[in-house]
C-alpha positions in Angstrom: 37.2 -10.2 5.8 36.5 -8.6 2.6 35.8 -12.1 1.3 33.8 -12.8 4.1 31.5 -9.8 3.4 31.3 -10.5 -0.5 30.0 -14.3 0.7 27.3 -11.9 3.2 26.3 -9.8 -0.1 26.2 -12.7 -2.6 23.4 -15.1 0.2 21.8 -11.9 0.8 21.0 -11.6 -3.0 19.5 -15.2 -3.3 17.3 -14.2 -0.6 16.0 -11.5 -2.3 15.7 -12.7 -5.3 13.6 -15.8 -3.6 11.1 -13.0 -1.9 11.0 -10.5 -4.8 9.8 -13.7 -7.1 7.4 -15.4 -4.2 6.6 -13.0 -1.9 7.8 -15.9 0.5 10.4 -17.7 1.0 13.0 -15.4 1.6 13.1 -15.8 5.5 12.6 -19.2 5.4 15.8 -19.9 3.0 17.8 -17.0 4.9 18.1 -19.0 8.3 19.9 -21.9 6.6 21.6 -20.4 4.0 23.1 -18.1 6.9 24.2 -21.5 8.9 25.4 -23.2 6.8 26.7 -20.7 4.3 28.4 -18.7 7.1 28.6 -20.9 10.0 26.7 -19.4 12.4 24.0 -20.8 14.7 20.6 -21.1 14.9 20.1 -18.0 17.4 22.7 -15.8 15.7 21.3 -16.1 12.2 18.0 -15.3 13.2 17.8 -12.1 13.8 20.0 -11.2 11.0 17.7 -13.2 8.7 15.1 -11.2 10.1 16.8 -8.0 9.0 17.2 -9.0 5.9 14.3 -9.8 4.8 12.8 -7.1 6.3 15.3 -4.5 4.7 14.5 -6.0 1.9 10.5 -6.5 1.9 10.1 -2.9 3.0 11.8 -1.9 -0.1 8.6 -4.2 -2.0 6.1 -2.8 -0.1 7.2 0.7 -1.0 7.1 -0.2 -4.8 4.0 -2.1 -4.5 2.0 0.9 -2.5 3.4 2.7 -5.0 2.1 0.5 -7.7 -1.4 0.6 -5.6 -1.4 -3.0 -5.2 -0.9 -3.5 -1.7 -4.0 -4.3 0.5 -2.7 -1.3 3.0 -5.2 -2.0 5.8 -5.0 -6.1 5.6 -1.3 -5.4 6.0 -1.8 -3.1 8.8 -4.3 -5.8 10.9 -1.8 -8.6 10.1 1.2 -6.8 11.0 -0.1 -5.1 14.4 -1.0 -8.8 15.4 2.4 -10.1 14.3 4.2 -7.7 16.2 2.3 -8.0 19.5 3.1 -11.9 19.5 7.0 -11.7 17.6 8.4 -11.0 21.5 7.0 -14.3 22.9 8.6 -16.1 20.3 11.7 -14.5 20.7 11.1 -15.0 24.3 10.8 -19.1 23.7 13.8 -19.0 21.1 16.5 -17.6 23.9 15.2 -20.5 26.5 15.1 -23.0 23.8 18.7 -25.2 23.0 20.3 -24.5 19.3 20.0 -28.0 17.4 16.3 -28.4 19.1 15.6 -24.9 17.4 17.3 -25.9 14.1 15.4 -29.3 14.0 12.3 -27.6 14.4 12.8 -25.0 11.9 13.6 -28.0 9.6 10.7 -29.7 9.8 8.7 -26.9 9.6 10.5 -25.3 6.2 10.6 -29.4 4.9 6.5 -29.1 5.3 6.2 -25.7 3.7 8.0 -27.1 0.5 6.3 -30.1 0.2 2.9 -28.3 0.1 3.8 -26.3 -2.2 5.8 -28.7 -4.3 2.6 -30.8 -4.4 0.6 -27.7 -5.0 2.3 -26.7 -7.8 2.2 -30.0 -9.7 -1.3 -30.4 -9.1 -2.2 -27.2 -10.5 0.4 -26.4 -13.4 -1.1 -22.7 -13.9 -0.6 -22.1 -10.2 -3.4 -19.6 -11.2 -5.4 -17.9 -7.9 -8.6 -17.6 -9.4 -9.4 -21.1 -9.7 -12.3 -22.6 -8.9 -13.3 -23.3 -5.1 -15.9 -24.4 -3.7 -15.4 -23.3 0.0 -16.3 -19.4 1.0 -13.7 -17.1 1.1 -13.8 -15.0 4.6 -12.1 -11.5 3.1 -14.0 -10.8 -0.3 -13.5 -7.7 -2.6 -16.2 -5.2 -3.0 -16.9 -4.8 -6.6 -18.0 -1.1 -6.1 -14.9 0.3 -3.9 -12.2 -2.1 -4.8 -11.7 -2.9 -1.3 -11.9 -6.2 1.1 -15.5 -6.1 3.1 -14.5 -6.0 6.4 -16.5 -8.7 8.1 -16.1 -10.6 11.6 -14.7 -13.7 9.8 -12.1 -11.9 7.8 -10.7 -9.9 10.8 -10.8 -13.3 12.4 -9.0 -15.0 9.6 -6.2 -12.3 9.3 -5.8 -12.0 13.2 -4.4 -15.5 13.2 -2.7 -15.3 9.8 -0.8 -12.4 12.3 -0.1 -14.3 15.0 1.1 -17.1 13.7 3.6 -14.7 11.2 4.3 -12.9 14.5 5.0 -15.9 16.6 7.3 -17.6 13.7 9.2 -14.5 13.0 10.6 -14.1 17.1 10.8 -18.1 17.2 12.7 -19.5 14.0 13.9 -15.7 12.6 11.3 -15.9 9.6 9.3 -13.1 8.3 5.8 -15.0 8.0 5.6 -15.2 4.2 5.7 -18.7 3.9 2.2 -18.3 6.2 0.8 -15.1 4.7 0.9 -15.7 1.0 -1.1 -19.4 1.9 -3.4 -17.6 4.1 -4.6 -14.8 1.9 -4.5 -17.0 -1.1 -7.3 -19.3 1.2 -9.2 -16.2 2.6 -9.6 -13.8 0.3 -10.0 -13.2 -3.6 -6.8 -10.6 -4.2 -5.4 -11.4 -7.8 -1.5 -12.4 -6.8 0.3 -9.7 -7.3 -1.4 -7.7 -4.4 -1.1 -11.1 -2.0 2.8 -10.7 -2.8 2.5 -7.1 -2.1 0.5 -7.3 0.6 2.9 -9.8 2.4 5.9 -8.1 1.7 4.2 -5.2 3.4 3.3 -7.4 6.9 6.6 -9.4 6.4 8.4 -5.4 6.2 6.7 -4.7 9.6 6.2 -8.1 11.5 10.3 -8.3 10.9 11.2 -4.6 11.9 9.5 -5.4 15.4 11.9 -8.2 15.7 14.8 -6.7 14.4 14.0 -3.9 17.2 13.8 -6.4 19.7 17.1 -8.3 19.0 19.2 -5.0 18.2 18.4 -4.4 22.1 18.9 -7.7 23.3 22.7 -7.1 22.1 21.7 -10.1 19.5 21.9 -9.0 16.5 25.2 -8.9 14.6 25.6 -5.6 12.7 28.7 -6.9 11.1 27.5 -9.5 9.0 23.9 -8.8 9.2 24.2 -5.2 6.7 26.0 -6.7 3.8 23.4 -9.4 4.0 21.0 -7.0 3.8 22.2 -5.2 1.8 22.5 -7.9 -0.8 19.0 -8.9 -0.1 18.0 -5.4 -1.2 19.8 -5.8 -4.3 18.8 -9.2 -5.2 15.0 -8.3 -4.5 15.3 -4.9 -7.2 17.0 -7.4 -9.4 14.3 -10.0 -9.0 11.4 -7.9 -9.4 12.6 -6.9 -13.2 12.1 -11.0 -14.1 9.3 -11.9 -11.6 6.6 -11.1 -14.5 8.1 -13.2 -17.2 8.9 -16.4 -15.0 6.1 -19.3 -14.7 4.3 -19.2 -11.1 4.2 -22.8 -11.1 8.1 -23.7 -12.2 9.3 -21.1 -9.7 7.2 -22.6 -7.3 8.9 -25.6 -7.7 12.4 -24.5 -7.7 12.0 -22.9 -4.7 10.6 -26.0 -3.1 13.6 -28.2 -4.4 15.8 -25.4 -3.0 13.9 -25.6 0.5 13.6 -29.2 0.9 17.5 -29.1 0.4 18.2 -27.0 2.9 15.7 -28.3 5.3 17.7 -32.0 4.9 21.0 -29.9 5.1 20.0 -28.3 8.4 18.9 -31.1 10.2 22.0 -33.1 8.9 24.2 -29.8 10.7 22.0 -30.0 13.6 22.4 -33.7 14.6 26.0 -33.8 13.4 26.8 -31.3 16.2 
């Protein structure tokens, strides 16, 4: 048991380490490190991943309000969205068999890393403020320091919600891997505040899920604290290195990882 618990504590620390250094990842990685670290399946790790990360990702948003970075009200229209939708993914996830669930949560992590694997090695500096041609629907007001609020950048963050909202009930996620992507695309927000920012909606999307499976009798308090709690612990540890790692290289690590563990999953899924 006590063994057991220090395995729970030690997974929970790679998880937050991944989101304290990415901003995403975190929930991604915590679904499969959970199965096959642990052995449970696909509906039992889910919402433990999803408390977690969200433990966890509150604790960054708190620092980054504190640090004034996070995009408060961007967070706020994301989240609300997220939240609305997480119970008809968690709706679809109780209906839906294990190893279909796990398959599709494979492919969809295996696609995440890939894009940013081949991201990463396109652009070595990984730096936001490159060059792009394309309009950016949430822009920065030079004068207040704050995103204009216009009918395509409410448009573009609605669905950046419901999508984060929808993944987070289905596959036990908290939406990072979409967020940091989306706001990266749609607005101009150095990345610091876009890792801010997401921890902030992934801190809320996830503690509407978490609510949800703690009354469904799903969640598993047992194993699901010391995972949190080492996710907690991991993410303070990660923040104190996040500034003097390469964006790119970590990037790329974490897309090795996730690739692996996408292959791994499926292989655990079929074999069943």
């Amino acid at each position: 048991m006590i063994e057991h618990n220090a395995l729970s504590v030690l997974l929970g620390g790679f998880i937050g380490a991944v989101l304290a250094l990415t901003g995403a990842g975190g929930g991604i990685l915590a679904v499969p490190v959970l199965i096959i670290g642990l052995g449970l399946s696909m509906n039992q790790a889910a919402p433990i991943a999803l408390l977690a990360v969200g433990l966890s990702a509150s604790v960054g948003a708190l620092l980054g309000l504190r640090q004034r970075i996070v995009r408060y009200r961007a967070a706020a229209a994301i989240a609300l969205v997220g939240v609305a939708v997480a119970p008809l993914g968690i709706y679809i996830a109780q209906r839906v068999p294990n190893a279909p669930l796990a398959i599709a949560f494979a492919v969809v992590l295996m696609g995440t890393c890939l894009r940013m694997l081949h991201k990463s090695m396109r652009e070595p500096g990984n730096s936001h403020q490159s060059q792009r041609r394309e309009p950016m629907a949430c822009v920065l007001n030079p004068v207040e320091g704050r995103l204009r609020w216009t009918l395509p950048c409410a448009r573009a963050l609605a669905f950046t919600g419901f999508m984060a909202g929808l993944l987070s009930g289905l596959l036990g996620v908290g939406g990072g891997f979409v967020i940091v992507p989306a706001l990266t695309r749609c607005t101009n927000l150095d990345i610091k505040s876009i890792t801010a920012t997401s921890l902030a909606v992934i801190a809320l999307v996830s503690c509407g899920s978490v609510v949800g499976a703690a009354l469904t009798g799903t969640l598993n308090w047992r194993i699901g604290i010391p995972f949190a709690a080492g996710a907690v612990l991991g993410l303070i540890g990660g923040r104190q290195v996040a500034d003097h790692l390469a964006g790119a290289r970590l990037q790329q690590a974490f897309s090795v990882t996730g690739i692996s563990a996408a292959l791994l999953l499926a292989y655990h899924a079929l074999a069943r």
